[in-house]
C-alpha positions in Angstrom: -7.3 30.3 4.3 -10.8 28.6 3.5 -11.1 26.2 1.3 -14.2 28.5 -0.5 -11.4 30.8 -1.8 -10.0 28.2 -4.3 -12.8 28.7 -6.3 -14.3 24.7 -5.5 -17.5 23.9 -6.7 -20.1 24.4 -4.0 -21.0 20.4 -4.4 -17.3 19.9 -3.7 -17.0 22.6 -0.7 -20.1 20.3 0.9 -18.4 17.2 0.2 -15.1 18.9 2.5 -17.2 20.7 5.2 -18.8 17.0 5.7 -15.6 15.7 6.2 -14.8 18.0 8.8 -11.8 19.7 6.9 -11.8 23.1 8.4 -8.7 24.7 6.9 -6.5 23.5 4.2 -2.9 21.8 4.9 0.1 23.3 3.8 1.0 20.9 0.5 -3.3 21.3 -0.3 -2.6 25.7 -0.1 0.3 25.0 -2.2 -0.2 22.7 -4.8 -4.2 23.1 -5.3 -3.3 27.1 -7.4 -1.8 25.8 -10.1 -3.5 22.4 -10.3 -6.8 23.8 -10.6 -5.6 26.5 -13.1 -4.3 23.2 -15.2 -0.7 23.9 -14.7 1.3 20.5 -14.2 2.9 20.2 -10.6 6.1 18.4 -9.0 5.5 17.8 -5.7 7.4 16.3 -2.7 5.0 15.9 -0.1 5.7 13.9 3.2 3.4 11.3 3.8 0.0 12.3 6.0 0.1 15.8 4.6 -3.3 15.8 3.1 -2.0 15.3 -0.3 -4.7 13.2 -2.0 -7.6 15.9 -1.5 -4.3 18.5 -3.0 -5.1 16.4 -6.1 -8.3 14.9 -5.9 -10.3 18.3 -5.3 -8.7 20.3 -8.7 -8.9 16.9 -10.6 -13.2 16.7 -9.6 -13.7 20.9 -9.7 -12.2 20.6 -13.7 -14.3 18.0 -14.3 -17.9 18.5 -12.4 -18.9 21.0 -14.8 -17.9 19.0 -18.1 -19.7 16.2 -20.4 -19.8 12.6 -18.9 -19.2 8.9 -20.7 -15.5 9.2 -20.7 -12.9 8.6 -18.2 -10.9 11.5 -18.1 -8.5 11.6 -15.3 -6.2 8.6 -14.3 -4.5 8.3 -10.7 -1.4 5.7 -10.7 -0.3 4.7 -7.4 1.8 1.4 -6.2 0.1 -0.6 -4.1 -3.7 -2.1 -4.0 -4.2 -0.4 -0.3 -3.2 2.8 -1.7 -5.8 2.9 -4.5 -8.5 1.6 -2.3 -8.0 4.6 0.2 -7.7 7.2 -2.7 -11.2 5.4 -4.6 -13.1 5.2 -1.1 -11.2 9.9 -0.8 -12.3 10.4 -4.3 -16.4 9.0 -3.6 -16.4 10.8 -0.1 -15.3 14.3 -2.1 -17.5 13.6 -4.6 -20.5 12.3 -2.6 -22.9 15.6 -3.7 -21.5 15.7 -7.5 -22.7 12.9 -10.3 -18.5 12.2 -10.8 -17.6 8.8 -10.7 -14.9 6.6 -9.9 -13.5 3.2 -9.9 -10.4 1.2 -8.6 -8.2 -1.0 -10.9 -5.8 -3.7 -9.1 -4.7 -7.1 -8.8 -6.0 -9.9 -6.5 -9.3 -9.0 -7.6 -11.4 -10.4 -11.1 -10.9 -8.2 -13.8 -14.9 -8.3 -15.2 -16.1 -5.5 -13.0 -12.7 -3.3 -13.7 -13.6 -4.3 -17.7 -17.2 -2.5 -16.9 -16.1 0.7 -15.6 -13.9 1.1 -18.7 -17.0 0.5 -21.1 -18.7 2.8 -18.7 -16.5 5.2 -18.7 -16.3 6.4 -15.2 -14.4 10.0 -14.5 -11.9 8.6 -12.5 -10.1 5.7 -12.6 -7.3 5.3 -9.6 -4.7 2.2 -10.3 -1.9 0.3 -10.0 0.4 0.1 -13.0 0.5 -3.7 -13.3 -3.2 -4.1 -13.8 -3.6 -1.3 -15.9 -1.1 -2.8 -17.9 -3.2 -6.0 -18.0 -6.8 -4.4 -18.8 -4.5 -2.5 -21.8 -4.2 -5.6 -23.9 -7.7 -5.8 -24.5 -9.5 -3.3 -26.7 -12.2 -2.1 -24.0 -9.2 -0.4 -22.5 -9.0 3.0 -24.2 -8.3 6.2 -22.3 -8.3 8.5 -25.8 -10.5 10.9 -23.7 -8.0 11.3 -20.8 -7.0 14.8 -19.9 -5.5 14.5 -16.6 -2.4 12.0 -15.4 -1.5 11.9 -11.7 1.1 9.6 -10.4 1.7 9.1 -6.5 4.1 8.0 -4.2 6.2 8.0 -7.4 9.4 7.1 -5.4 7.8 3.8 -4.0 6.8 2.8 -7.9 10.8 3.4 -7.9 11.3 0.6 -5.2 8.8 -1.7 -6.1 10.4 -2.1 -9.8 7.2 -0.1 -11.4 9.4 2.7 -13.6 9.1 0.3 -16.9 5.8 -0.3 -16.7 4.9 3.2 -15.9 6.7 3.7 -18.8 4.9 1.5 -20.9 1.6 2.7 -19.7 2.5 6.4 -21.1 2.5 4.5 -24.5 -1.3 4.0 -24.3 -2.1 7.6 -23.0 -3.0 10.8 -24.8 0.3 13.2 -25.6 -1.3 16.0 -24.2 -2.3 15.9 -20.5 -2.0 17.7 -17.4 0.2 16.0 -15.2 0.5 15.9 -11.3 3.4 14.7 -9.9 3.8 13.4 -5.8 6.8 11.7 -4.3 7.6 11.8 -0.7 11.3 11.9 -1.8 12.7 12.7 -4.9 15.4 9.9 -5.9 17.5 11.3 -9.0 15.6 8.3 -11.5 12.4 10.0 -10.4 13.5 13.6 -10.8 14.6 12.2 -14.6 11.1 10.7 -15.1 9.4 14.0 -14.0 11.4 15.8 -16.5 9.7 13.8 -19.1 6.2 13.8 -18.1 6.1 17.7 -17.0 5.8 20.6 -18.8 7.2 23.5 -17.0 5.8 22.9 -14.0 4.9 24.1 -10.9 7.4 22.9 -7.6 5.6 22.5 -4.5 7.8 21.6 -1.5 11.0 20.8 -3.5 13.4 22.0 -0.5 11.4 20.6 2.3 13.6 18.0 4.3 11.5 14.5 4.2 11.2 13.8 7.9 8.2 12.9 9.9 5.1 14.9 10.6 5.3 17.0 14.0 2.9 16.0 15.6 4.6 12.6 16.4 6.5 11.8 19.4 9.2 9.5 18.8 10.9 7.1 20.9 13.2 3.9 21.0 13.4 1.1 23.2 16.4 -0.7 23.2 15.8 -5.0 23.6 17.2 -8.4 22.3 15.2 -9.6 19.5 13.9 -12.7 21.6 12.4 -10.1 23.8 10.6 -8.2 21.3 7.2 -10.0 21.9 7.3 -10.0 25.5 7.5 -6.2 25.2 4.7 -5.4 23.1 2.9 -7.9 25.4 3.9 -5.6 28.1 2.8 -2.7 26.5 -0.4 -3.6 25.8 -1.1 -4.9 28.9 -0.3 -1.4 30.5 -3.8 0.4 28.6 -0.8 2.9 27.1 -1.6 1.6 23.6 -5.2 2.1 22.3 -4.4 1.1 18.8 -1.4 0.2 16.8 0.1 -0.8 13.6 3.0 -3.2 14.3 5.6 -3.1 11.7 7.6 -6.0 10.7 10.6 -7.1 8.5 8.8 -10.2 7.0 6.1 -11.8 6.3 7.3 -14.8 8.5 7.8 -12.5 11.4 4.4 -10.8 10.9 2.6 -14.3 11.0 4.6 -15.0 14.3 3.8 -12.4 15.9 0.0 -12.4 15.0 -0.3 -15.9 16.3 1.6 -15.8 19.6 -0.9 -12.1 19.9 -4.0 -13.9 19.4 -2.7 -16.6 21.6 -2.5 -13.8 24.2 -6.1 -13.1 23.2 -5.1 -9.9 21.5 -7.6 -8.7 19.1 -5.2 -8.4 16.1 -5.4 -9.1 12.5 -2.3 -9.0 9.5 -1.6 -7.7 6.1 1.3 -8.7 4.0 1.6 -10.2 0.5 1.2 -13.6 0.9 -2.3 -12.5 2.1 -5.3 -12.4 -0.2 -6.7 -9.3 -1.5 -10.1 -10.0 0.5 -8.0 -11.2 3.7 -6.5 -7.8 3.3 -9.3 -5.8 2.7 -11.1 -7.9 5.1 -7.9 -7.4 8.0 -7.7 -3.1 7.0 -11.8 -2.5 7.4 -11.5 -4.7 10.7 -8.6 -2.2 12.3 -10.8 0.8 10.9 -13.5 0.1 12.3 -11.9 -1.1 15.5 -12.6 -4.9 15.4 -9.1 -4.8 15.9 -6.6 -3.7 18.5 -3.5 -4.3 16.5 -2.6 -4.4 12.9 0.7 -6.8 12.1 1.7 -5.5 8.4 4.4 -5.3 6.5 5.6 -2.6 4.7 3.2 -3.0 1.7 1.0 -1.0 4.3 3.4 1.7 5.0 1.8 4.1 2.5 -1.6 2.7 1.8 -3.6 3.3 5.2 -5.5 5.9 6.3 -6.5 5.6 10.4 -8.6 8.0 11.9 -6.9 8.7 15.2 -4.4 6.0 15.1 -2.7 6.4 18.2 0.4 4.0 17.9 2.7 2.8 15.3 4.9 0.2 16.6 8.2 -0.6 14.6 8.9 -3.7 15.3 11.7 -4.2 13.0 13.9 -1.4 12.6 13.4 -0.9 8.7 16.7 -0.9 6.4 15.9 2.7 5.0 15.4 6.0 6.6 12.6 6.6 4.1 10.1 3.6 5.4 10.9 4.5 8.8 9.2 8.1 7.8 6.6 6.3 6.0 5.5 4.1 8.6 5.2 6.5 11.3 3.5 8.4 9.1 0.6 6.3 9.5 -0.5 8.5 12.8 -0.4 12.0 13.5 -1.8 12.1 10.6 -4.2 15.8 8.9 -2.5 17.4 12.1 -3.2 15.1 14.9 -1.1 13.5 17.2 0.5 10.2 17.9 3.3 7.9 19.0 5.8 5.9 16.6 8.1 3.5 19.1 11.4 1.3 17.6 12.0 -1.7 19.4 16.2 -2.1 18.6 18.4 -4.7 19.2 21.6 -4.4 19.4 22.4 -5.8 15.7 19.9 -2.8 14.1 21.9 0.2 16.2 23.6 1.3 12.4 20.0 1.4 10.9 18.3 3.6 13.8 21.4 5.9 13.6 20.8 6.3 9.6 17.6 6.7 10.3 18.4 9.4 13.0 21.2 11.0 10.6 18.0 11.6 8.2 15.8 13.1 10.5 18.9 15.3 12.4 17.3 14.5 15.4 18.6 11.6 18.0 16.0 9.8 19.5 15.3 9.2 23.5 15.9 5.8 24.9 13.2 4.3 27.3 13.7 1.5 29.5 10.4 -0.2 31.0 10.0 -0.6 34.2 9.1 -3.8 35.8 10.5 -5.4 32.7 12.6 -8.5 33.0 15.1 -7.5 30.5 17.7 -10.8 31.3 14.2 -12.8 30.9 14.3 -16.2 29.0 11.1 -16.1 26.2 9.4 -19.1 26.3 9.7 -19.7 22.6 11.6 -18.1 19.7 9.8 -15.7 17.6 11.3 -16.6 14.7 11.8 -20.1 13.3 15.2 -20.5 11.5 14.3 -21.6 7.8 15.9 -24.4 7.8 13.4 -25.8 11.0 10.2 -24.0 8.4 11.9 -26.4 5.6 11.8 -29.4 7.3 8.2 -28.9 9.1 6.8 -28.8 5.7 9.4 -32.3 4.2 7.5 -34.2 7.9 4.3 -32.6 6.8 4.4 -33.8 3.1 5.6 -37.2 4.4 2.8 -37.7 6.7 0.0 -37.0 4.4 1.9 -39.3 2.0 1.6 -41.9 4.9 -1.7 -41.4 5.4 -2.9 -41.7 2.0 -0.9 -45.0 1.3 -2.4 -46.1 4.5 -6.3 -45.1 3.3 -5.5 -47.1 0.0 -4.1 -50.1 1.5 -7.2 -50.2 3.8 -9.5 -50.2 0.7 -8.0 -53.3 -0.7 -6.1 -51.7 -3.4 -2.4 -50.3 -4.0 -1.8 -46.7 -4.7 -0.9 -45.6 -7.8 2.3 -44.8 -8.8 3.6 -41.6 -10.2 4.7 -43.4 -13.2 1.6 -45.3 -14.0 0.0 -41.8 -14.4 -1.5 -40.6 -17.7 0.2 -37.2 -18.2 -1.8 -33.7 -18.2 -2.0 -32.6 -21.6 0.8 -30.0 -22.4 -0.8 -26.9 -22.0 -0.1 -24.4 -25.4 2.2 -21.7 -24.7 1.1 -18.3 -24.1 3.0 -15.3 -24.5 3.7 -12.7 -22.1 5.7 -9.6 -21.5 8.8 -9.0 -20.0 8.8 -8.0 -16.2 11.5 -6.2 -14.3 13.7 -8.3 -12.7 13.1 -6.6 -9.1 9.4 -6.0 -10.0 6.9 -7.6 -7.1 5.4 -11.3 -7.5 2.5 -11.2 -9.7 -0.9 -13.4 -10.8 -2.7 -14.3 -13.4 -6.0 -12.0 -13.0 -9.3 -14.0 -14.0 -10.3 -13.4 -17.6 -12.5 -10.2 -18.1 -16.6 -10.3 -18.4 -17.8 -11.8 -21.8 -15.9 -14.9 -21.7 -12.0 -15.7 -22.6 -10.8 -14.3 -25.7 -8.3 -17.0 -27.0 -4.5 -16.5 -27.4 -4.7 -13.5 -25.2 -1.6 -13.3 -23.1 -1.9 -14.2 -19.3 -1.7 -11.3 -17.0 1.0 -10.8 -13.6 0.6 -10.8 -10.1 -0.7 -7.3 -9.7 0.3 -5.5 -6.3 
């Protein structure tokens, strides 16, 4: 089935045949019907299905044709990486239309985000926290809204979003259309999608979550001290052209993108202790090959799109069946193929058989050859926190030392704490409630036109 016999614009069937999108995918012939006759739809789509054009092309076809000045069509999604690669989707769709779009997260200063809600671009694509943020000034009004579409609604579930997707309804038109995509379907998001949907059409609902089939799996069993050594191994073999490499933590990402660009492995990182521009920065790099290797953690697992990513690398066996399937899912992805490898030690064997259990499949077992397997690493990967702890007590210390030392040389004692004129008390400012297992948040930089006084101070937005 062609795309032309959805009915698409002819600006929007350009857009896709420049895209190189020959034929649709299964969830896009499914759920693109009823979206584009206005219907609302539940789906549960695996991740790499194509889903974002299954929303993205009704959402612009409703809307090419109508008045502009308004936004009218709002995409939620959890993470800043996510609504990046659905803004950057939404322009190359709309490249031959005059639809317009704009992306609303943390990390970032809030004035141009303040300017496309005055604007009123079509299509604003965010994350719930800095919506949230934008909402308690009264430049942010959606009254013209007609279409709501929230995705990857079970990861909202895990990163604590659900009460301030709630609270975000409170600020949008009764009456919308609503699109609904989860990957999995959790029973507190099949209860949130009997709220927000009216009758609506189920795309998918039986389909087992598992991972696409176009990726071959594998697992190699190793201690955990010999984790690095074998990705060093593998990349020196020329197997591996590119690769994200999954990790637990973000101390175990940093370690293992310092001892790779010790190894003089082109190789960047993304995790949340990272800036939004070292992020951005890290994800264009990998895209536009700059970089071999990618060290993220799972904040990445739904929020990159690779052309032709040929590994993913789990370093870490992850706790859940579910991010297993997400991260692989980063290749073989709009019916490619790829490979997704496990490094397991012998302490993560009861998370690789959940995660087989989920998939009913078991998983083949490679041993490398030529690797020393009994091999002694030449230093640990990870440093115990109490060593991190006391590294940073020296550290303190010495520039403590160094700075009495500077004073004493020019002639004069330093000055003690207590001799200090206090910082003025700063007047308290009030600010909502967060859920206790919601992410870290920041204070976003006051929006264009100056700081309106008494206005609450905004959360780290993911």
């Amino acid at each position: 089935m062609p795309f032309s016999k959805f009915g698409l614009h002819a600006d929007l069937l350009r857009g896709v045949k420049e895209l190189g999108f020959k034929r649709p995918t299964p969830i896009q012939t499914d759920a693109m019907p009823p979206a584009i006759a206005g219907k609302d739809v539940l789906a549960c789509a695996m991740t790499g299905s194509g889903k974002s054009a299954a929303f993205l092309l009704p959402i612009l076809n409703r809307l090419i044709a109508k008045k502009r000045g308004t936004t009218r069509a709002l995409i939620l999604t959890p993470t800043r990486e996510l609504a990046a690669q659905i803004d950057e989707h939404l322009r190359e769709l709309a490249v031959h239309t005059p639809l317009s779009g704009a992306a609303i997260y943390g990390g970032v200063g809030m004035g141009p985000q303040e300017h496309a809600f005055r604007t009123g671009v079509d299509v604003l694509v965010a994350t719930p926290g800095r919506l949230l943020d934008h909402f308690q000034y009264g430049y942010a009004k959606l009254a013209g809204l007609e279409v709501l579409v929230l995705d990857e609604a079970d990861r909202m579930l895990d990163m604590g979003f659900l009460p301030d997707i709630r609270r975000v309804l409170k600020h949008l038109p009764p009456k919308l259309q609503t699109l609904f995509f989860s990957a999995t379907l959790p029973q507190p998001i099949v209860e949130l999608s009997k709220e927000m949907l009216r009758n609506p059409a189920t795309i998918s609902i039986e389909r087992k979550s598992a991972p696409a089939t176009g990726i071959t799996q594998s697992v190699f069993p190793v201690s955990q001290d010999l984790k690095l050594p074998l990705l060093e191994t593998l990349l020196k073999r020329g197997e591996i052209q590119n690769a994200i490499v999954f990790t637990r933590t973000k101390h175990r990402a940093n370690r293992v993108f310092e001892q790779l660009e010790r190894h003089k492995v082109r190789v960047a990182r993304i995790h949340g202790n990272r800036s939004q521009a070292q992020r951005t920065d890290a994800l264009a790099g990998f895209k536009l090959g700059r970089y071999q290797i990618l060290v993220a953690t799972d904040i990445a697992a739904r929020g990159i799109d690779v052309e032709a990513l040929s590994h993913v690398v789990n370093f870490d066996v992850p706790g859940m069946p579910e991010d297993y399937i997400h991260r692989v899912g980063r290749t073989a992805r709009a019916e490619l193929t790829g490979d997704a490898i496990t490094f397991v030690a012998p302490e993560e064997e009861n998370d690789l058989r959940a995660i087989e259990r989920a998939i009913s499949k078991r998983l083949p077992r490679i041993t490398v050859p030529d690797f020393d397997y009994a091999r002694k690493p030449a230093e640990k990967l990870e440093i115990p926190i109490q060593e991190r702890i006391a590294a940073i007590r020296a550290r303190k210390a010495d520039d403590r030392s160094r700075a009495k030392a500077k004073a004493e040389r020019r002639g004069g004692a330093p000055v003690a704490a207590s001799s200090r004129k206090p910082a003025p008390a700063r007047p308290h400012l009030p600010s909502r409630g967060t859920a206790s297992n919601a992410p870290r948040r920041d204070r976003p930089s006051p929006p264009a036109g100056g700081s309106r006084p008494g206005a609450p101070r905004g959360r780290r937005r993911p």
